[in-house]
Backbone as a chain_set.jsonl record, in Angstrom:
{"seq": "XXXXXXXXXXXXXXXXXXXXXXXXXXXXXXXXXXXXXXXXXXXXXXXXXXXXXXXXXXXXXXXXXXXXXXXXXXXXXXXXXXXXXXXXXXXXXXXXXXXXXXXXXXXXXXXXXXXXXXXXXXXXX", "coords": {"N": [[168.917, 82.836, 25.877], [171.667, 81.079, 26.131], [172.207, 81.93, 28.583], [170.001, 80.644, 30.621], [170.49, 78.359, 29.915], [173.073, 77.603, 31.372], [172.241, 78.318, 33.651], [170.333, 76.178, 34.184], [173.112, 74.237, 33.78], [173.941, 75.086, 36.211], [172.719, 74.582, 38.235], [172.174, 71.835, 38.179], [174.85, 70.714, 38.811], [175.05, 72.248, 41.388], [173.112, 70.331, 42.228], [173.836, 67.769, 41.635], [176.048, 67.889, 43.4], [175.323, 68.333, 46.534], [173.658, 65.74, 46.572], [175.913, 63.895, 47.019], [176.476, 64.447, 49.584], [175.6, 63.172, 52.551], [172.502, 63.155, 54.018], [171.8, 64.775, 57.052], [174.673, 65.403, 57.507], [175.275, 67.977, 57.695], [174.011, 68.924, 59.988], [171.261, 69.233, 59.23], [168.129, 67.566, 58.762], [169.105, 64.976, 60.11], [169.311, 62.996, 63.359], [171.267, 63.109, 66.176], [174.008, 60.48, 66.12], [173.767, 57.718, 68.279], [175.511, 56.353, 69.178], [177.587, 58.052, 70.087], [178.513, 60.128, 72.459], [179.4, 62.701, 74.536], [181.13, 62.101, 76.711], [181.816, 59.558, 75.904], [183.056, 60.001, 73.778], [185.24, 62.16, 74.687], [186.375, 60.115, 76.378], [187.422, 58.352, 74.192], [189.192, 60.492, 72.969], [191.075, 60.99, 74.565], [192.661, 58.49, 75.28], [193.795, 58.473, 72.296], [195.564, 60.176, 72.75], [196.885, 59.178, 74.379], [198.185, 57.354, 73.29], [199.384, 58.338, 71.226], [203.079, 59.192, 70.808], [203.898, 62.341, 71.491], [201.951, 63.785, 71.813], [199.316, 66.177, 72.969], [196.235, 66.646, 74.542], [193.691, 69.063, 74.385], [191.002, 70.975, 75.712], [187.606, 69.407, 75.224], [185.006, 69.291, 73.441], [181.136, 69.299, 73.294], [178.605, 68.761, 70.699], [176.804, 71.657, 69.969], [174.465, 74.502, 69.682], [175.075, 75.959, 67.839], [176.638, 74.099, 66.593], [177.1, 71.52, 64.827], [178.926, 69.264, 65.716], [181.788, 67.006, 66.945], [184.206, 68.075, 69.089], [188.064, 68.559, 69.595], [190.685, 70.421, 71.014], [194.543, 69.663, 70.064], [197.651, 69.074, 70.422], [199.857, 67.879, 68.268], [202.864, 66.882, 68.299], [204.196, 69.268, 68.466], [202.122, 71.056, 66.308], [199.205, 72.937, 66.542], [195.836, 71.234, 66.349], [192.425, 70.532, 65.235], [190.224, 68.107, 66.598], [188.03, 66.685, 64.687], [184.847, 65.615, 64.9], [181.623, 64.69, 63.677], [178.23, 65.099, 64.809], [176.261, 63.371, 63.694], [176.401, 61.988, 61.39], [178.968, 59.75, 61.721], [182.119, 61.401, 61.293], [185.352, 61.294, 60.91], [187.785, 63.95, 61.185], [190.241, 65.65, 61.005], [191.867, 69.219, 61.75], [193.497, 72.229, 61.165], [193.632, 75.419, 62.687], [192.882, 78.68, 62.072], [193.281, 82.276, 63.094], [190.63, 83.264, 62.767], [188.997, 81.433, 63.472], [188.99, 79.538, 61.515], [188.796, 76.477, 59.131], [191.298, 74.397, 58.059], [191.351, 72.049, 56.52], [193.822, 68.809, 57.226], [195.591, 65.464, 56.891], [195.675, 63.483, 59.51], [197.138, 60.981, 59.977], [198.576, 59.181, 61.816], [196.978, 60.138, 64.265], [194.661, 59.514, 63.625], [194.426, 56.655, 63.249], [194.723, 56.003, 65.963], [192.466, 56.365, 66.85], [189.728, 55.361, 68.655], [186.904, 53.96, 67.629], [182.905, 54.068, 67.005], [183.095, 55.274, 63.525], [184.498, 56.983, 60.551], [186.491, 57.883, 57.973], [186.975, 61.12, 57.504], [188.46, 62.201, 54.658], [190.889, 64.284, 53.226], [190.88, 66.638, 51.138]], "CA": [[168.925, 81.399, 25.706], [172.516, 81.105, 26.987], [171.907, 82.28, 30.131], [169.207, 80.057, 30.549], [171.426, 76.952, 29.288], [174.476, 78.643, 31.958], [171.441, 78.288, 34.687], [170.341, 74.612, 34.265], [174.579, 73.859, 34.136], [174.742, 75.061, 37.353], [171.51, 74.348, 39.073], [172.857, 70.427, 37.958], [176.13, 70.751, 39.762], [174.916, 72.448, 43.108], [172.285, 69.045, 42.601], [174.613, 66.478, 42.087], [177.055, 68.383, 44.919], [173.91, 68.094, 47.167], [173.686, 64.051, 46.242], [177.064, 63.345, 47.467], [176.528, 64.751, 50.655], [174.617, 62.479, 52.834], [171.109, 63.407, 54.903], [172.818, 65.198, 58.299], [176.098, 65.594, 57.361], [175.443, 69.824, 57.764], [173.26, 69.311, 60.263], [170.121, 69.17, 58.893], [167.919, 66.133, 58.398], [169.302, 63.401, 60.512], [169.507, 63.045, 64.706], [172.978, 62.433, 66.852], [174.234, 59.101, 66.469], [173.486, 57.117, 69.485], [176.67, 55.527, 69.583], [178.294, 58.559, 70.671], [178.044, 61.133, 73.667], [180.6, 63.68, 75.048], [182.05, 61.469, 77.848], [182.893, 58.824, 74.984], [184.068, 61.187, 73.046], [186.333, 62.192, 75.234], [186.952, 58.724, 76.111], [188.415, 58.622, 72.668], [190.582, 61.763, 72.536], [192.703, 60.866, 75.668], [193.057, 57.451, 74.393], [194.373, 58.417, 71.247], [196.323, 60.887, 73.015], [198.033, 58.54, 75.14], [198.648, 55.976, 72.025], [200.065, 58.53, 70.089], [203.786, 59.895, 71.311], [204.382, 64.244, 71.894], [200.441, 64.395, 71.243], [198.669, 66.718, 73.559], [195.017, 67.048, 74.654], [193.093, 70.513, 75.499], [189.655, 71.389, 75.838], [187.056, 68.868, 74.224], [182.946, 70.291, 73.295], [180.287, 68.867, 72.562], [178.001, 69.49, 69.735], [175.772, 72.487, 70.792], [173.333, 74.867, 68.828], [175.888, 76.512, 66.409], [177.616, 73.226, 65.509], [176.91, 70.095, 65.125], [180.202, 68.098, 65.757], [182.165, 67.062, 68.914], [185.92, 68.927, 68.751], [188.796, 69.126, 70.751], [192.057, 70.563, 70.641], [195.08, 68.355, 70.144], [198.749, 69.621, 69.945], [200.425, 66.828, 67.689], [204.387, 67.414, 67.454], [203.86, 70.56, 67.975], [200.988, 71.357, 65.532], [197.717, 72.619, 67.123], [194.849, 70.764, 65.309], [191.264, 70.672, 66.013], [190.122, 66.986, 65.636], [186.472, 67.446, 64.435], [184.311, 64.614, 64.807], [180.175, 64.9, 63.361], [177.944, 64.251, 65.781], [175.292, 63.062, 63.505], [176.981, 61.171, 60.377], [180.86, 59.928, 62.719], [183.039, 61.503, 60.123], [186.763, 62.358, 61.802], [188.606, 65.036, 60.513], [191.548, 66.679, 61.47], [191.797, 70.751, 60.803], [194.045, 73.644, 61.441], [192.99, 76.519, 62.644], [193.698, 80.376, 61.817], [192.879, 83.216, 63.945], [189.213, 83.4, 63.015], [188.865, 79.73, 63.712], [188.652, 79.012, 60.11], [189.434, 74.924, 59.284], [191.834, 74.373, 57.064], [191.756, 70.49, 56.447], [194.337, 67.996, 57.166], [195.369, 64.316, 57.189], [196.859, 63.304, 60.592], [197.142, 59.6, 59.869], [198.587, 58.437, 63.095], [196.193, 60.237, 65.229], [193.062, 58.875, 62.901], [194.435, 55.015, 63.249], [194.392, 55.647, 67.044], [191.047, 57.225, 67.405], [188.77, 54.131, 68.562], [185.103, 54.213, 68.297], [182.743, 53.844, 65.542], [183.313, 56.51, 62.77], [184.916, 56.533, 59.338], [187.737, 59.152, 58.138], [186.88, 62.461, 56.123], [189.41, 62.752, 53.501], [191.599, 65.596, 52.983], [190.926, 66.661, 49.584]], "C": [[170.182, 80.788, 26.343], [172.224, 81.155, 28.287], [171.475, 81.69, 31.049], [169.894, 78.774, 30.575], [172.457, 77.092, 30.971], [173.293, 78.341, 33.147], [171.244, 76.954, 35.245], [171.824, 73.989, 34.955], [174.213, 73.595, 35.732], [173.654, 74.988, 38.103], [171.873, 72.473, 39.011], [174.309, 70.289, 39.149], [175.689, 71.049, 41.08], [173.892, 70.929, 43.334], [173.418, 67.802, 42.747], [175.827, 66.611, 43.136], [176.094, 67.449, 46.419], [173.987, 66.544, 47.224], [174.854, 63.902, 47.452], [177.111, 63.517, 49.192], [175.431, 63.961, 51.624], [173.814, 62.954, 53.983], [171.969, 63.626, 56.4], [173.72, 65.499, 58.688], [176.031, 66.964, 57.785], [174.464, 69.602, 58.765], [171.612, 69.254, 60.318], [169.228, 67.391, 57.818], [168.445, 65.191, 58.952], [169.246, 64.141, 62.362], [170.83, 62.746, 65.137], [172.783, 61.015, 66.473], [174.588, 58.708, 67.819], [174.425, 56.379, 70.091], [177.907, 56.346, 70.436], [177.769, 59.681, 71.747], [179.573, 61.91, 74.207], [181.067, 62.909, 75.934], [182.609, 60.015, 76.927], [183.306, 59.005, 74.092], [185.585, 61.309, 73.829], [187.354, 61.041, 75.695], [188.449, 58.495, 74.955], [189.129, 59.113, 72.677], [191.514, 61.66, 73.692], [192.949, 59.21, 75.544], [193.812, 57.345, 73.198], [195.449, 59.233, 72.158], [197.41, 60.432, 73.53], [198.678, 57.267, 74.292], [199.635, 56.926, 71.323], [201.169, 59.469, 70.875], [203.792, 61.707, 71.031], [202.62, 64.592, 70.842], [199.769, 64.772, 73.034], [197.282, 67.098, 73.925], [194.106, 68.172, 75.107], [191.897, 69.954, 75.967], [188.911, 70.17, 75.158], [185.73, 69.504, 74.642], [182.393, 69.408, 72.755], [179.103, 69.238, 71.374], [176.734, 70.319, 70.448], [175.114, 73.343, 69.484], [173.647, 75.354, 67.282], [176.95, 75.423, 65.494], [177.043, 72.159, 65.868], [178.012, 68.473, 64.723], [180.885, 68.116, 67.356], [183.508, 67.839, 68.364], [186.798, 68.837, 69.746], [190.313, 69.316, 70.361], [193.062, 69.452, 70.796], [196.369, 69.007, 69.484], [199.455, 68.227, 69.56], [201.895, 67.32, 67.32], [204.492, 68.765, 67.367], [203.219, 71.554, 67.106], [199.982, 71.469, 66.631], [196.653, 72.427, 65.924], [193.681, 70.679, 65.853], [190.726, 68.775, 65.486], [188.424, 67.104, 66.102], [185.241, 65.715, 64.646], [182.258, 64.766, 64.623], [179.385, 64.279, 63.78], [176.367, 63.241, 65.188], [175.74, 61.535, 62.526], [178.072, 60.742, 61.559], [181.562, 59.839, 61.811], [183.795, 62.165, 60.986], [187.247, 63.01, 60.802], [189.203, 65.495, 61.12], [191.766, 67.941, 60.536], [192.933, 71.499, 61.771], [193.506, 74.728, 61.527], [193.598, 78.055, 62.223], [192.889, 81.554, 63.043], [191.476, 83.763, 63.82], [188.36, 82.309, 63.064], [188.43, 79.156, 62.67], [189.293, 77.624, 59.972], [190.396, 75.358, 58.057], [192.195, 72.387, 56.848], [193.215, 69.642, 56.6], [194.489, 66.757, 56.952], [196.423, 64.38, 58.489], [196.994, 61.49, 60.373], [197.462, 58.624, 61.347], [197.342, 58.773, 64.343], [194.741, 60.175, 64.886], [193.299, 57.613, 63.218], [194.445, 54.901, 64.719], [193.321, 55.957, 67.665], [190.187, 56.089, 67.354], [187.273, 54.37, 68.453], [184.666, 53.934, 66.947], [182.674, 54.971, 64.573], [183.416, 56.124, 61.239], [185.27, 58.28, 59.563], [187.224, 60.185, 56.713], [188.155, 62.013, 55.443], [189.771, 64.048, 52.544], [191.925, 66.039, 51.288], [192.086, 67.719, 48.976]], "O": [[169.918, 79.912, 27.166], [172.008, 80.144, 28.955], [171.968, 81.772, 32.174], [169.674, 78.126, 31.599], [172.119, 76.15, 31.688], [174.044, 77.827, 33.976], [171.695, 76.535, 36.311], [171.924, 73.472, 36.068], [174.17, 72.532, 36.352], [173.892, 75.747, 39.043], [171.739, 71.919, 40.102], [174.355, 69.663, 40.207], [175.889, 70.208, 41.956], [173.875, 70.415, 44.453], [173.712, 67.132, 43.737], [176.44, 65.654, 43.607], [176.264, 66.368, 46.985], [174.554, 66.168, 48.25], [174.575, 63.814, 48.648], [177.742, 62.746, 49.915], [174.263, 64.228, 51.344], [174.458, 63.181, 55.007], [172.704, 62.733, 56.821], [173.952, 65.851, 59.845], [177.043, 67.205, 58.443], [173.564, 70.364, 58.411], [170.922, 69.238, 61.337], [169.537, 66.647, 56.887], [168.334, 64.182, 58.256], [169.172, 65.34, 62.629], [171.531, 62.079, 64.376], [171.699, 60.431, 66.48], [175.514, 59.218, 68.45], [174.341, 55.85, 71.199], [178.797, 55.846, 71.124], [176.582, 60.008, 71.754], [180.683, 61.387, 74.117], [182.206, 63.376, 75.902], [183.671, 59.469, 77.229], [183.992, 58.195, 73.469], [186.654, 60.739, 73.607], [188.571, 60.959, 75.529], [189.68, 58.489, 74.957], [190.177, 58.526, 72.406], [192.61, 62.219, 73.716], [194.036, 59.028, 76.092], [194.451, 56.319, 72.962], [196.479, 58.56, 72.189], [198.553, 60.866, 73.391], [199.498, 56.44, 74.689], [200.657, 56.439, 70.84], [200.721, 60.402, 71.541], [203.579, 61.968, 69.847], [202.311, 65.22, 69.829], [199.739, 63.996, 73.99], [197.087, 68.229, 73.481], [193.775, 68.161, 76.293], [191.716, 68.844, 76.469], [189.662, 69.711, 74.298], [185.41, 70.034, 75.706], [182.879, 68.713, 71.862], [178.837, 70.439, 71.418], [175.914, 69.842, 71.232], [175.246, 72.876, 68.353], [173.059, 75.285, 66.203], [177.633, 75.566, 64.48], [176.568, 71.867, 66.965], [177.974, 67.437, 64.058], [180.691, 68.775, 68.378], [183.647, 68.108, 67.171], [186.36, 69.035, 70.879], [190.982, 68.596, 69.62], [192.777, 68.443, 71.44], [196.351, 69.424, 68.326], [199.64, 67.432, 70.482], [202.149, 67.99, 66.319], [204.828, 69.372, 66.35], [203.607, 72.722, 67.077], [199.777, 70.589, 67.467], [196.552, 73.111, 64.905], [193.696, 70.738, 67.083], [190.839, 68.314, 64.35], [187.829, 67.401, 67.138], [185.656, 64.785, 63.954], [181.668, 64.965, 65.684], [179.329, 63.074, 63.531], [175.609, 62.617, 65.931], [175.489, 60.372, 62.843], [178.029, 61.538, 62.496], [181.863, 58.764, 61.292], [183.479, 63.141, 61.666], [187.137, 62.661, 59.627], [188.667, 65.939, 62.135], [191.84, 67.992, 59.308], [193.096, 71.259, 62.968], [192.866, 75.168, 60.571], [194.8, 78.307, 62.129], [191.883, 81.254, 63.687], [191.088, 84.617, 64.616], [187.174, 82.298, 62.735], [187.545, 78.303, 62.74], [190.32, 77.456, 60.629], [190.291, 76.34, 57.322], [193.241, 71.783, 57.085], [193.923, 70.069, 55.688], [193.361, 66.347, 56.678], [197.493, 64.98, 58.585], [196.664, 61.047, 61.473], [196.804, 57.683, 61.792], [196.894, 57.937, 65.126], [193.817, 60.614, 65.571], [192.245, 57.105, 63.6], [194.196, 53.753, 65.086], [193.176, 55.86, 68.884], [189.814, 55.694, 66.249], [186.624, 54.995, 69.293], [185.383, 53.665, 65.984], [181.941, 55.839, 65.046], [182.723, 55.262, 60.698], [184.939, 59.212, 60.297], [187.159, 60.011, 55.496], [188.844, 61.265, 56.137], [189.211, 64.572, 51.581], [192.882, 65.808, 50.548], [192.234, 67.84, 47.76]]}, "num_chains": 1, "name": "protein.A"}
C-alpha cells in the first residue's frame, strides 16, 4: 500500500515537471522557429561579440539531428562558454563545458543583454 502511495508521489512530480516544460523545448513536439536560421544566428554571436569587450568568437552550429539548438563557442575574459540557443522554443543559455562536453549552466549577463534577436533568457538555477 506504501509503495503504491510512494508511486502515485512520484508519477505526480515527473507530471507536474513535464507541465513546466513547454511543447519543443527537448525537441519533441514543436518545429524551428522561423525567426531564426544559422546565418542569423551567427549574425547575432559576432554582434554580441563585438559589443562585448575581451569576448571571443569560435565555431558556431546549427541545430542538426542529435541536437536541437544553435551553439557556438565564445571565450568571455578568458572563460570558454558555449552560448546555447534552442532552435525551436529561443531560450539563450550560457554553459561551461568539461571534457565530455557536459553543460554546466551559467549566467553571463553582459553577453545575454548584447545578444539581439528574438529569444528570452534561460535562468541559471
Amino acid at each position: 500500500m506504501a509503495r503504491r502511495r510512494d508511486e502515485q508521489a512520484n508519477a505526480a512530480v515527473v507530471a507536474g515537471a513535464l507541465a513546466l516544460v513547454r511543447p519543443g523545448l527537448t525537441g519533441f513536439g514543436g518545429s524551428h522557429d522561423r525567426r531564426w536560421n544559422l546565418a542569423s544566428f551567427r549574425a547575432a554571436c559576432h554582434a554580441m561579440a563585438r559589443a562585448v569587450p575581451r569576448t571571443a568568437l569560435g565555431e558556431c552550429e546549427g541545430p542538426h539531428q542529435s541536437a536541437e539548438y544553435y551553439r557556438a563557442r565564445v571565450d568571455h575574459e578568458g572563460t570558454p562558454l558555449w552560448l546555447l540557443l534552442n532552435a525551436v522554443e529561443p531560450v539563450l543559455a550560457f554553459a561551461q563545458w568539461g571534457q565530455r562536453l557536459d553543460y554546466r549552466f551559467v549566467d553571463a549577463p553582459l553577453l545575454a543583454a548584447a545578444f539581439h534577436g528574438p529569444h528570452e533568457l534561460g535562468a541559471c538555477a
